[in-house]
C-alpha positions as CSV (number, residue, x, y, z in Angstrom):
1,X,-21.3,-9.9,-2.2
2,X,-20.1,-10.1,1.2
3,X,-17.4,-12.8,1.8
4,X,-17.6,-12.1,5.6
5,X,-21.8,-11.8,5.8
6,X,-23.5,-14.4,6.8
7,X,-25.1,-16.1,3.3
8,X,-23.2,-13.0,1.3
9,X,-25.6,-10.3,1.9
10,X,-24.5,-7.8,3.9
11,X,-26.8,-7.8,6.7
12,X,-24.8,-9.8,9.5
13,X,-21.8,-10.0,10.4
14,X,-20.3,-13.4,11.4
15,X,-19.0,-13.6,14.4
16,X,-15.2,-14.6,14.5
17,X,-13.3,-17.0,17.1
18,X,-16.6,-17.1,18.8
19,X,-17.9,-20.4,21.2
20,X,-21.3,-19.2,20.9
21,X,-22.6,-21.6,18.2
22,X,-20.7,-24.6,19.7
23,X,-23.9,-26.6,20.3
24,X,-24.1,-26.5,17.0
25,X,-21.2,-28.3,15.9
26,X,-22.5,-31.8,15.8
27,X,-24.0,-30.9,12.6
28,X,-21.3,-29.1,11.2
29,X,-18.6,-31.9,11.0
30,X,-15.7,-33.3,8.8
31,X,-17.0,-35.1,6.1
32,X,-13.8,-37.8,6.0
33,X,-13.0,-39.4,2.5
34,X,-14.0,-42.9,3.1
35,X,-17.6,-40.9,3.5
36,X,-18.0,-41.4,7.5
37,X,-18.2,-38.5,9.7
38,X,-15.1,-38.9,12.5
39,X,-16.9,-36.4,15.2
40,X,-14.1,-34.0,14.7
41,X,-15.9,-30.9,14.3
42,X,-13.9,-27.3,12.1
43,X,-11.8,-25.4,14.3
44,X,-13.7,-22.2,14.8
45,X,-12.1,-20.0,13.4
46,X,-13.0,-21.9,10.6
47,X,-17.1,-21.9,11.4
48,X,-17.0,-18.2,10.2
49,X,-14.2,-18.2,7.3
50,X,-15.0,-15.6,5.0
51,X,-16.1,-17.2,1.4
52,X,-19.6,-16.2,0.9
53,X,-19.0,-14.3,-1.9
54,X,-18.4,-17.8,-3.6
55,X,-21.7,-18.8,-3.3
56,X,-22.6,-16.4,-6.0
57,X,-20.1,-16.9,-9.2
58,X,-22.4,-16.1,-11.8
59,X,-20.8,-13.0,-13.8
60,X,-18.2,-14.9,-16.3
61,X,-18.3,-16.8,-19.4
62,X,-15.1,-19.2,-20.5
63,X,-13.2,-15.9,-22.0
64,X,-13.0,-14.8,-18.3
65,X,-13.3,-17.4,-15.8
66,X,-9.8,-18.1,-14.8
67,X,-9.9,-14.5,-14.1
68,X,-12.8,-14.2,-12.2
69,X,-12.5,-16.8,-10.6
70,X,-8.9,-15.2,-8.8
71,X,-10.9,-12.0,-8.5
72,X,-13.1,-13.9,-6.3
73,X,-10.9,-16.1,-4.5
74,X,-8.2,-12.8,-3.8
75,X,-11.4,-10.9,-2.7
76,X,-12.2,-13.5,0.2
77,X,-8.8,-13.9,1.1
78,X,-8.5,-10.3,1.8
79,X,-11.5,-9.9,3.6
80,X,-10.8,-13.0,5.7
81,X,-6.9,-11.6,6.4
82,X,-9.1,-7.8,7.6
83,X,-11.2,-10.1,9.8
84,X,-8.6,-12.3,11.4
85,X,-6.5,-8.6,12.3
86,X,-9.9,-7.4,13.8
87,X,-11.0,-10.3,15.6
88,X,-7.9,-12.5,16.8
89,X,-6.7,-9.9,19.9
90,X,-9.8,-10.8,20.9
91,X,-9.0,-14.9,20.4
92,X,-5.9,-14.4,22.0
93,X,-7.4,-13.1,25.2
94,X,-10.1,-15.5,25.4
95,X,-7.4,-18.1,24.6
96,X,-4.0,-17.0,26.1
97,X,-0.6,-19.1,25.2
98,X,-2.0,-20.7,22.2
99,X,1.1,-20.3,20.6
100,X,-0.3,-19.0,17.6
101,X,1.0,-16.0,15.9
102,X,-1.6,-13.9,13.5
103,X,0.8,-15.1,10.4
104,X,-0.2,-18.9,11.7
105,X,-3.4,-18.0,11.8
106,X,-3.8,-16.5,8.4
107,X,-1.9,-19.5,7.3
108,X,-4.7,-22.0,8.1
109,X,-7.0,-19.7,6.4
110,X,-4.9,-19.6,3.5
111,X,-4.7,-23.4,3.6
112,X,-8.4,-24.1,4.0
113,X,-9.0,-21.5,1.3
114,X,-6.5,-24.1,-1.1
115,X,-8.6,-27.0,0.2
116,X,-12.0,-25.1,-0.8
117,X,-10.6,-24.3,-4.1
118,X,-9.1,-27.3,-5.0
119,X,-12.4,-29.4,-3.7
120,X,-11.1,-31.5,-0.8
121,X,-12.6,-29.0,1.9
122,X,-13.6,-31.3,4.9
123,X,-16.5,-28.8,6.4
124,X,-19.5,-28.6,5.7
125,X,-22.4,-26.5,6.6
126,X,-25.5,-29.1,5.0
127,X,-26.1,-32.4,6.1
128,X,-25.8,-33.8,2.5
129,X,-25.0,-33.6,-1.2
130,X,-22.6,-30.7,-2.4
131,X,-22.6,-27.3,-1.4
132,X,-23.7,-24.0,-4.0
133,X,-20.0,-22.9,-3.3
134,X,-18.8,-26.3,-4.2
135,X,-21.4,-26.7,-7.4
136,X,-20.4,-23.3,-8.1
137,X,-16.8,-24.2,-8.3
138,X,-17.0,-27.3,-10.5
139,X,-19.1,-25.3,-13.5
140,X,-16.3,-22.6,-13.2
141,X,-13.6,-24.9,-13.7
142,X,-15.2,-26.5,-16.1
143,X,-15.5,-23.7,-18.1
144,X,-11.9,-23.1,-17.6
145,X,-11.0,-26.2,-19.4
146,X,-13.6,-25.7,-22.5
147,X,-11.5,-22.7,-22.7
148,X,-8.2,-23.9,-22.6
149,X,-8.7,-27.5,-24.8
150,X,-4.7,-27.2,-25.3
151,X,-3.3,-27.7,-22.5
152,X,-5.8,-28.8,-19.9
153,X,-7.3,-31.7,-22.2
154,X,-5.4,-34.1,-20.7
155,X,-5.9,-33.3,-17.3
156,X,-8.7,-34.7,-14.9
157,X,-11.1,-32.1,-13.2
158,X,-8.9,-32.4,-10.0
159,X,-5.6,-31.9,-11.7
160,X,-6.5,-28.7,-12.9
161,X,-8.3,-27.8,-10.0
162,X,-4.3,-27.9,-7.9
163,X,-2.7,-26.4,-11.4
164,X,-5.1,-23.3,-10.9
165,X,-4.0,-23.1,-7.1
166,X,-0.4,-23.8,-8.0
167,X,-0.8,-21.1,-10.1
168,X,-2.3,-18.7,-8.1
169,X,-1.0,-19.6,-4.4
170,X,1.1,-16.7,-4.5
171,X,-1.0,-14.1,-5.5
172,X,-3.7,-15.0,-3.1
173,X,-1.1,-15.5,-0.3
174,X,-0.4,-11.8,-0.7
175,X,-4.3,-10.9,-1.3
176,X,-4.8,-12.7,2.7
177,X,-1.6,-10.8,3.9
178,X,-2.3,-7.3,2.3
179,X,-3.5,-5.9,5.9
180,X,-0.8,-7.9,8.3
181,X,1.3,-5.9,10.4
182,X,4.6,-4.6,9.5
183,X,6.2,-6.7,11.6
184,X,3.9,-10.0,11.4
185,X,6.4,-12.7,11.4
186,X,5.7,-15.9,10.2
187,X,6.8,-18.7,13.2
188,X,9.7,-20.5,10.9
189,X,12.2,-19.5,8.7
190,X,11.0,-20.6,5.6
191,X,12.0,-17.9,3.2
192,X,14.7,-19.2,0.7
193,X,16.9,-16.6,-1.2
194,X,19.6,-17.3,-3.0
195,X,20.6,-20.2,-0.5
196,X,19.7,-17.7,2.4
197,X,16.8,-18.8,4.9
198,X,14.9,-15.7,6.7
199,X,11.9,-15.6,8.7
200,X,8.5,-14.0,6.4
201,X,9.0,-11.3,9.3
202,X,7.4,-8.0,6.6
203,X,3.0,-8.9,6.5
204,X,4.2,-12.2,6.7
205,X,5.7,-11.8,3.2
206,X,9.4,-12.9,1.9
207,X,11.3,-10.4,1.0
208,X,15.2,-10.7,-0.7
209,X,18.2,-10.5,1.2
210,X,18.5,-6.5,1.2
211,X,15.3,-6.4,2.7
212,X,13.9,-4.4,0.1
213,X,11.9,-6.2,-2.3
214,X,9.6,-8.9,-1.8
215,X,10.2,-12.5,-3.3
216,X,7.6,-14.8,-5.1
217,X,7.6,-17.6,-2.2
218,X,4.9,-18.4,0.2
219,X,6.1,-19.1,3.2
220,X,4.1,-21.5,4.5
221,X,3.2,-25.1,3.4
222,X,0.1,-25.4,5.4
223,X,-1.7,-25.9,2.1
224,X,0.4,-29.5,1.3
225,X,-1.0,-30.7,4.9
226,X,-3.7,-32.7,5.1
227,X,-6.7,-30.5,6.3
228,X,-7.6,-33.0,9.8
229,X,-4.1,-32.7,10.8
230,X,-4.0,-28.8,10.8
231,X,-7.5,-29.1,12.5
232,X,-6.4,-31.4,15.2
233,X,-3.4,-29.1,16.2
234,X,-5.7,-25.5,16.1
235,X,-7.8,-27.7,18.5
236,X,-5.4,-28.6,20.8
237,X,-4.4,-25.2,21.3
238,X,-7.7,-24.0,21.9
239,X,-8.0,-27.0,24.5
């Protein structure tokens, strides 16, 4: 499959950053919690986030799924990180002084990716019911749990839905930033080692204090902030 494709198939291309579909948007809103839709419609680089490939999770059994379910998710974060470094130049001329760096940028994918995975993903692209990439996503993790009786028993669906991301944040942080710059730096210093803060200033990454070696942090915490409020800001910069 093609995460970036439009439905997965490989024969178009999405268009990134792009206004083109914006009378569109009125059917493409937030679906809020209390079940109302609040008129605040994805940001657009959202519109075209590259996840099609998990529409189409079908190759596992409950041996597997944990891992296939990271081979996906690692698969659609990289492709969405080679699309943001294609596409946002191009955002940033059509948008100038947004403030946003391309290590912001990937961040909000990164957090939106969480927000899919762990089933609180405000867009949606039907006007009702659950998506196949949200279906798809509750029988995987279901089989996740047959499969690991001992020590997600006890735990609701959405509790091991954030354990898996917990889990995995890292990993799929690196699979978004594997095509970042060199010098990509992420806009805070939020790198922690050994009581040392740094700036993620290497693909966005942490790396330790001899600048050698990467660390295990993420440095951003987009993915602990509710999705509407990240949304709101990326709108006002696009303003």
């Amino acid at each position: 499959q093609y995460p970036c494709r439009k439905d997965g198939t490989g024969k178009e291309e999405v268009a990134r950053f792009s206004v083109k579909e914006q009378a569109e948007y009125d059917t493409k809103k937030i679906k809020c919690s209390n079940g109302r839709d609040f008129g605040a419609c994805a940001p657009y680089r959202r519109l075209s986030l590259c996840n099609k490939n998990l529409e189409y999770l079908n190759s596992y059994d409950g041996n597997n799924a944990k891992d296939y379910l990271l081979a996906k998710v690692c698969y659609a974060a990289k492709h969405e990180g080679e699309s943001i470094k294609t596409h946002y130049k191009q955002y940033e001329v059509q948008y100038p002084g947004s403030g946003s760096t391309t290590c912001t940028v990937l961040a909000r994918s990164f957090a939106d990716i969480g927000d899919i995975v762990r089933g609180r993903d405000l867009y949606r692209r039907d006007k009702g019911g659950k998506t196949k990439l949200e279906k798809n996503l509750e029988i995987i993790f279901q089989y996740i749990k047959e499969n690991n009786k001992s020590s997600l028993e006890s735990l609701t669906d959405k509790e091991i839905r954030e354990y898996w991301w917990e889990l995995n944040r890292e990993t799929v942080w690196k699979a978004l930033t594997c095509d970042a710059g060199q010098n990509d730096k992420y806009f805070r210093k939020t790198c922690n080692y050994e009581g040392t803060w740094s700036h993620a200033n290497y693909k966005c990454r942490c790396k330790k204090n001899d600048g050698k070696n990467e660390t295990d942090q993420v440095p951003t915490y987009f993915d602990y902030v509710p999705q509407f409020l990240r949304w709101f800001e990326e709108w006002a910069e696009d303003l």
